[in-house]
KEMI-796521 format. One record per residue (C-alpha): residue in one letter; y, z, x. Coordinates in steps of 0.25 Angstrom, whole numbers, plus 5000, padded with zeros to 4 digits. Layout:
N
<pt res="a" c2="Y" c3="Z" c1="X"/>
...
REM end
This chain:
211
<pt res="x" c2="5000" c3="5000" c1="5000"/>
<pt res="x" c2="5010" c3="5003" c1="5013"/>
<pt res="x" c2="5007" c3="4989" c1="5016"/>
<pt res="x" c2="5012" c3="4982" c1="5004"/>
<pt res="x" c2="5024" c3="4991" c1="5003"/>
<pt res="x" c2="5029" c3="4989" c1="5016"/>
<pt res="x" c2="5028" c3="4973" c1="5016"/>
<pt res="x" c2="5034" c3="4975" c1="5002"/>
<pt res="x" c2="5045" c3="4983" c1="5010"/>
<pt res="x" c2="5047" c3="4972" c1="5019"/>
<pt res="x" c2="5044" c3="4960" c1="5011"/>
<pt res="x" c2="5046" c3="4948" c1="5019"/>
<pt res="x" c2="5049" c3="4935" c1="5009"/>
<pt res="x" c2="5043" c3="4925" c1="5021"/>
<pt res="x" c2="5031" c3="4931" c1="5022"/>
<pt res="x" c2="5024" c3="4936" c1="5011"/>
<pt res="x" c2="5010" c3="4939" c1="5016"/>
<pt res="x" c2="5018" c3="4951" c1="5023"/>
<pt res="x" c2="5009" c3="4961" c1="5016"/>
<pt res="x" c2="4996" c3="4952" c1="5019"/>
<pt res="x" c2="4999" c3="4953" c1="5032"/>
<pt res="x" c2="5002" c3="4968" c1="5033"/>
<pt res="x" c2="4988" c3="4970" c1="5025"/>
<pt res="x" c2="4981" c3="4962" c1="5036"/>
<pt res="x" c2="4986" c3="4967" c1="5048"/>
<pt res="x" c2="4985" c3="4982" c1="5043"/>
<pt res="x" c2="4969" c3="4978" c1="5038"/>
<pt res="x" c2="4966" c3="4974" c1="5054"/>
<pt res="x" c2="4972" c3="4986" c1="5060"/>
<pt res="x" c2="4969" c3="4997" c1="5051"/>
<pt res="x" c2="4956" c3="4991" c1="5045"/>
<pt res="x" c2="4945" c3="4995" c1="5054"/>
<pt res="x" c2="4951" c3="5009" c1="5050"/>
<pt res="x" c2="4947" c3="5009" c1="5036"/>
<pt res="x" c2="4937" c3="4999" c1="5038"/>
<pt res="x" c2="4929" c3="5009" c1="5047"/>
<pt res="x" c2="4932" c3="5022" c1="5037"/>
<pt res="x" c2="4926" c3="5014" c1="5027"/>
<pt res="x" c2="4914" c3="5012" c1="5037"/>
<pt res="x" c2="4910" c3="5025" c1="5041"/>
<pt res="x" c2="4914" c3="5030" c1="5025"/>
<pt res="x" c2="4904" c3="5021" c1="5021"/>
<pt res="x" c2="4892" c3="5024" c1="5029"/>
<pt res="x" c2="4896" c3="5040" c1="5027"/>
<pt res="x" c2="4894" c3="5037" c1="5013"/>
<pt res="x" c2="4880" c3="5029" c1="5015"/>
<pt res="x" c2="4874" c3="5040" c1="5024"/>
<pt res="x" c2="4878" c3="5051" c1="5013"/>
<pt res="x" c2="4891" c3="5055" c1="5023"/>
<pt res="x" c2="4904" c3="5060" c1="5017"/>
<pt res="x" c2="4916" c3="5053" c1="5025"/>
<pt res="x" c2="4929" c3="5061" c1="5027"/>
<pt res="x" c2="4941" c3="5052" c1="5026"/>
<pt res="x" c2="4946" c3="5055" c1="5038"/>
<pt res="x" c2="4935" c3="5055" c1="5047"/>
<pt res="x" c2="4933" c3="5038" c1="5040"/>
<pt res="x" c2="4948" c3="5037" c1="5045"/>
<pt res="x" c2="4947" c3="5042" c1="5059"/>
<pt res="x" c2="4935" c3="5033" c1="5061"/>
<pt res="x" c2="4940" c3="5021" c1="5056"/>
<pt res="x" c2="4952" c3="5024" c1="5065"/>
<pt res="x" c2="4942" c3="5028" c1="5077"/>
<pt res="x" c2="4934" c3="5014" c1="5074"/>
<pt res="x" c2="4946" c3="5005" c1="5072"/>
<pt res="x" c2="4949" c3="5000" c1="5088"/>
<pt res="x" c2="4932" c3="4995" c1="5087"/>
<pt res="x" c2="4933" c3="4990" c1="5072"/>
<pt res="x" c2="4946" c3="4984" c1="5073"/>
<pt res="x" c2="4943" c3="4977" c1="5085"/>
<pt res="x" c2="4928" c3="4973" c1="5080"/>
<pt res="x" c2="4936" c3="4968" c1="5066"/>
<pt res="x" c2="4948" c3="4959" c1="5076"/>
<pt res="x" c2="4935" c3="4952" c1="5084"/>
<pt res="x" c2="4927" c3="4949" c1="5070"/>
<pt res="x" c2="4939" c3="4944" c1="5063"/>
<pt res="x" c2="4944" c3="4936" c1="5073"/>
<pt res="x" c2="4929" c3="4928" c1="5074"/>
<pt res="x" c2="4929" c3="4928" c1="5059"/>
<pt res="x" c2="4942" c3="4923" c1="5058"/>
<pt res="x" c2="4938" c3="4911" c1="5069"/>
<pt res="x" c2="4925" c3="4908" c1="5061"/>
<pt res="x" c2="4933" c3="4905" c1="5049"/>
<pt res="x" c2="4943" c3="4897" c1="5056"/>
<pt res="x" c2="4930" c3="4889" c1="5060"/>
<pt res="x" c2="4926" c3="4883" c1="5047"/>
<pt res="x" c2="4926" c3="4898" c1="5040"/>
<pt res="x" c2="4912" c3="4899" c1="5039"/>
<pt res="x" c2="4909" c3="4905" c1="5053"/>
<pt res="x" c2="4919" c3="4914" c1="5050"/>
<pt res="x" c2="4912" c3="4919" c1="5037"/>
<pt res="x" c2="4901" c3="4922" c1="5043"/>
<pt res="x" c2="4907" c3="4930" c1="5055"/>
<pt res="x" c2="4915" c3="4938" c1="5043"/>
<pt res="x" c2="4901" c3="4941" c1="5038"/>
<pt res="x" c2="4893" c3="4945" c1="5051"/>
<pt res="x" c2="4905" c3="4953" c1="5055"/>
<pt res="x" c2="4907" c3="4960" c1="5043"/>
<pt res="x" c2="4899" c3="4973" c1="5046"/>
<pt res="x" c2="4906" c3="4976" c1="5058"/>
<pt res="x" c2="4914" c3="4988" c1="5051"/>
<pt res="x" c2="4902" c3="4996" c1="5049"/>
<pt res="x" c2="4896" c3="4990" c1="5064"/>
<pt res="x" c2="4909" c3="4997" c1="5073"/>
<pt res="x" c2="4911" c3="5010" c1="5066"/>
<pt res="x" c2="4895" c3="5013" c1="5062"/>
<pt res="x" c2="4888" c3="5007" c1="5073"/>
<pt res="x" c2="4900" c3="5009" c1="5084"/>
<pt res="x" c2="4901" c3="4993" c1="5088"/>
<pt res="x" c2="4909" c3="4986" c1="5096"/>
<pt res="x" c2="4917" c3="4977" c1="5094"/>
<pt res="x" c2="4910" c3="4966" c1="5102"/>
<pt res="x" c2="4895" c3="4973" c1="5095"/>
<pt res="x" c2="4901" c3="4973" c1="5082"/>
<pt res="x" c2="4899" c3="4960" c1="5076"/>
<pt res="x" c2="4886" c3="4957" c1="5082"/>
<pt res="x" c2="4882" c3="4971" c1="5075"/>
<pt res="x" c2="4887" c3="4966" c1="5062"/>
<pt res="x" c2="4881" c3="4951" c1="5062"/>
<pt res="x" c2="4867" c3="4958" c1="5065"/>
<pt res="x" c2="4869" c3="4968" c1="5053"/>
<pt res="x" c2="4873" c3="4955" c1="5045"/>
<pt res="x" c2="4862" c3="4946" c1="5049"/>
<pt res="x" c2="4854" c3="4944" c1="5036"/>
<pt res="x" c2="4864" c3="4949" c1="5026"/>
<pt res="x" c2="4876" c3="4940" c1="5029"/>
<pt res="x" c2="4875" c3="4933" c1="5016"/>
<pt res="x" c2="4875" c3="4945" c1="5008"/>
<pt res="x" c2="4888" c3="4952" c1="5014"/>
<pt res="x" c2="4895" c3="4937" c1="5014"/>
<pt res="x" c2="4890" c3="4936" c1="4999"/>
<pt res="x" c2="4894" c3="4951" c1="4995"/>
<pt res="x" c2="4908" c3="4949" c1="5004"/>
<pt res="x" c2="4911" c3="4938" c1="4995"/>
<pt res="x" c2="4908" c3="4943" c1="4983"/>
<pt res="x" c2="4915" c3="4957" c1="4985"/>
<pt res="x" c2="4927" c3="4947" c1="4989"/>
<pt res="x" c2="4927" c3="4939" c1="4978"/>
<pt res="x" c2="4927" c3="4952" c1="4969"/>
<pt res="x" c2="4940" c3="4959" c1="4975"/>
<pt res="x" c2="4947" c3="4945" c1="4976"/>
<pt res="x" c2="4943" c3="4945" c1="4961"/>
<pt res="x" c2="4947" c3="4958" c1="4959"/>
<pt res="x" c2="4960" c3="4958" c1="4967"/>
<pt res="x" c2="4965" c3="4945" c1="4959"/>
<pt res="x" c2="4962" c3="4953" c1="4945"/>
<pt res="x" c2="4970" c3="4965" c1="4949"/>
<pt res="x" c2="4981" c3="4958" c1="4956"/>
<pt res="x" c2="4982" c3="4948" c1="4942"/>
<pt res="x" c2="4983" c3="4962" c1="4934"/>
<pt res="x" c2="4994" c3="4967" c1="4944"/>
<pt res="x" c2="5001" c3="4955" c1="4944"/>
<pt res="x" c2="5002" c3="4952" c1="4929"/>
<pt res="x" c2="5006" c3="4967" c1="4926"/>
<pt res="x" c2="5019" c3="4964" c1="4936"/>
<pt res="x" c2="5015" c3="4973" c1="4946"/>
<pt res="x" c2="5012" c3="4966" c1="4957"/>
<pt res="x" c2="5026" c3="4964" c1="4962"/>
<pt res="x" c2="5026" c3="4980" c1="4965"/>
<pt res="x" c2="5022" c3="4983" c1="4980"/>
<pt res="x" c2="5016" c3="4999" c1="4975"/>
<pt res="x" c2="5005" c3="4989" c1="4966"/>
<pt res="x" c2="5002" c3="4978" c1="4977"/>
<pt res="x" c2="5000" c3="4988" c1="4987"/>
<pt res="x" c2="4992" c3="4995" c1="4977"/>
<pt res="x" c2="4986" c3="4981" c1="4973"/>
<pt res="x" c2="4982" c3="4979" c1="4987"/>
<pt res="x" c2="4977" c3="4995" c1="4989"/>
<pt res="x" c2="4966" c3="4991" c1="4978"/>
<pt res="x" c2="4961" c3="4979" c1="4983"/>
<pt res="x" c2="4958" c3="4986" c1="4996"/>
<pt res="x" c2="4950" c3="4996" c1="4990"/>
<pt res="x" c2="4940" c3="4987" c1="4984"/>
<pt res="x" c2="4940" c3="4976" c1="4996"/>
<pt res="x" c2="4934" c3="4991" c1="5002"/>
<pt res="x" c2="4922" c3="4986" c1="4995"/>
<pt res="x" c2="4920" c3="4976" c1="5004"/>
<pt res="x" c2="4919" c3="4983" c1="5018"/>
<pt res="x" c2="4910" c3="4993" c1="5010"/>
<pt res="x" c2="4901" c3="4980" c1="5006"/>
<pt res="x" c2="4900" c3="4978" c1="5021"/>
<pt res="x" c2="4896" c3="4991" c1="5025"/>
<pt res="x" c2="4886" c3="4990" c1="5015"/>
<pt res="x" c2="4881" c3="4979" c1="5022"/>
<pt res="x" c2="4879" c3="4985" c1="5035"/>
<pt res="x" c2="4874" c3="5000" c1="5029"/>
<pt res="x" c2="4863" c3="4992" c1="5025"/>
<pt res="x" c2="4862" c3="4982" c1="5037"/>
<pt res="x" c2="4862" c3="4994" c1="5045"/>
<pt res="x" c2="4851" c3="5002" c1="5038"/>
<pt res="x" c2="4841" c3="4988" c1="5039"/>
<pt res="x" c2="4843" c3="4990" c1="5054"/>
<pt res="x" c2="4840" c3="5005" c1="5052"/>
<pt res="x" c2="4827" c3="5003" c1="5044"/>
<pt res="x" c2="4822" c3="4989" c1="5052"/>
<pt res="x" c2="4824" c3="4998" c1="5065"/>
<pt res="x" c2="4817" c3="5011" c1="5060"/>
<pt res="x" c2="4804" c3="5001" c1="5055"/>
<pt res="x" c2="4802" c3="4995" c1="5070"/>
<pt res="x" c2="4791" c3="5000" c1="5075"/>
<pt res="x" c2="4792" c3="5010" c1="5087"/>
<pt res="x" c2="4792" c3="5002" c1="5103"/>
<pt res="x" c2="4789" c3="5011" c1="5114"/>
<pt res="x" c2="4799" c3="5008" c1="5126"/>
<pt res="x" c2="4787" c3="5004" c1="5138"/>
<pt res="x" c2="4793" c3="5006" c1="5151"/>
<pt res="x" c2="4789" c3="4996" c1="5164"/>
<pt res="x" c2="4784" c3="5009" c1="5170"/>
<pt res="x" c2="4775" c3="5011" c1="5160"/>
<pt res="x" c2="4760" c3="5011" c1="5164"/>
<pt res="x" c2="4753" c3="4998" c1="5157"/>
<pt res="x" c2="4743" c3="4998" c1="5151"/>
REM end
């Protein structure tokens, strides 16, 4: 809401993707702050752990130098995939998109994180593609009911009800990161499970007396 009402503040006529832009540049650099909270709430809540908000703040603030720079790297690859006929860049938006719960869970690098991330997608890319798209679809569906209702009600011209427009909008586009930890909660445990079904391998030394 800040945002909206300091570009309102300092409305510039030539450009007005001001707020846009604020939004942007304030979702890089304090992103990997809630992104991670919202991480280490999640799997709290999975493994029956109540989460203080405080303690989710100070590791998202502890994570943000790794998560931020692991985020700059896979955007930037994404962003050249789509410049390069948009499909290699749709993919690489889909292998990297567990890599949130990869740097502040499992404590990758940033250079480990995105191969971390493609293996825990490998077989269920498809699905995460398919259930993006479809929780996309549903908030752009969503965000152009509500902003219809605020528009023809004549509200939309006040800075308090976009700011609040916009406050909504990112609570339920929460969803999606949730969707994603879901994804790799359960990615994770099949790992857990395959490894704990292998069968036991003694380590042999060269020492050791042959038989």
């Amino acid at each position: 809401m800040a945002i909206e009402l300091i570009a309102e503040k300092h409305a510039n006529p030539a450009d007005p993707f001001a707020a846009v832009w604020l939004v942007a540049l304030v979702e890089i650099f304090f992103g990997p702050i809630y992104g991670a909270a919202i991480v280490v709430v999640l799997a709290n809540r999975m493994s029956g752990r109540a989460t203080e908000f405080g303690h989710a703040i100070r590791t998202g603030v502890d994570q943000w130098a790794r998560l931020f720079a692991a985020r700059l790297v896979a955007n930037f690859l994404i962003l050249l995939g789509l410049f390069a006929f948009i499909v290699p860049g749709i993919i690489l938006a889909v292998r990297y998109s567990l890599i949130d719960a990869v740097v502040v869970l499992e404590g990758a690098s940033v250079a480990e994180s995105r191969n971390r991330s493609s293996a825990l997608v490998h077989g269920r890319g498809m699905k995460i593609f398919q259930a993006g798209l479809l929780l996309r679809l549903l908030l752009v569906g969503f965000s152009n009911v509500v902003a219809r209702v605020v528009i023809q009600a004549g509200w939309f011209d006040d800075p308090m009800v976009r700011a609040g427009f916009d406050s909504l909008i990112n609570v339920f586009a929460i969803s999606f990161a949730i969707l994603l930890f879901l994804f790799y909660w359960e990615a994770h445990a099949e790992e857990e499970e395959a490894a704990a079904l292998e069968p036991f391998q003694p380590a042999y030394h060269e020492d050791s007396p042959s038989r």
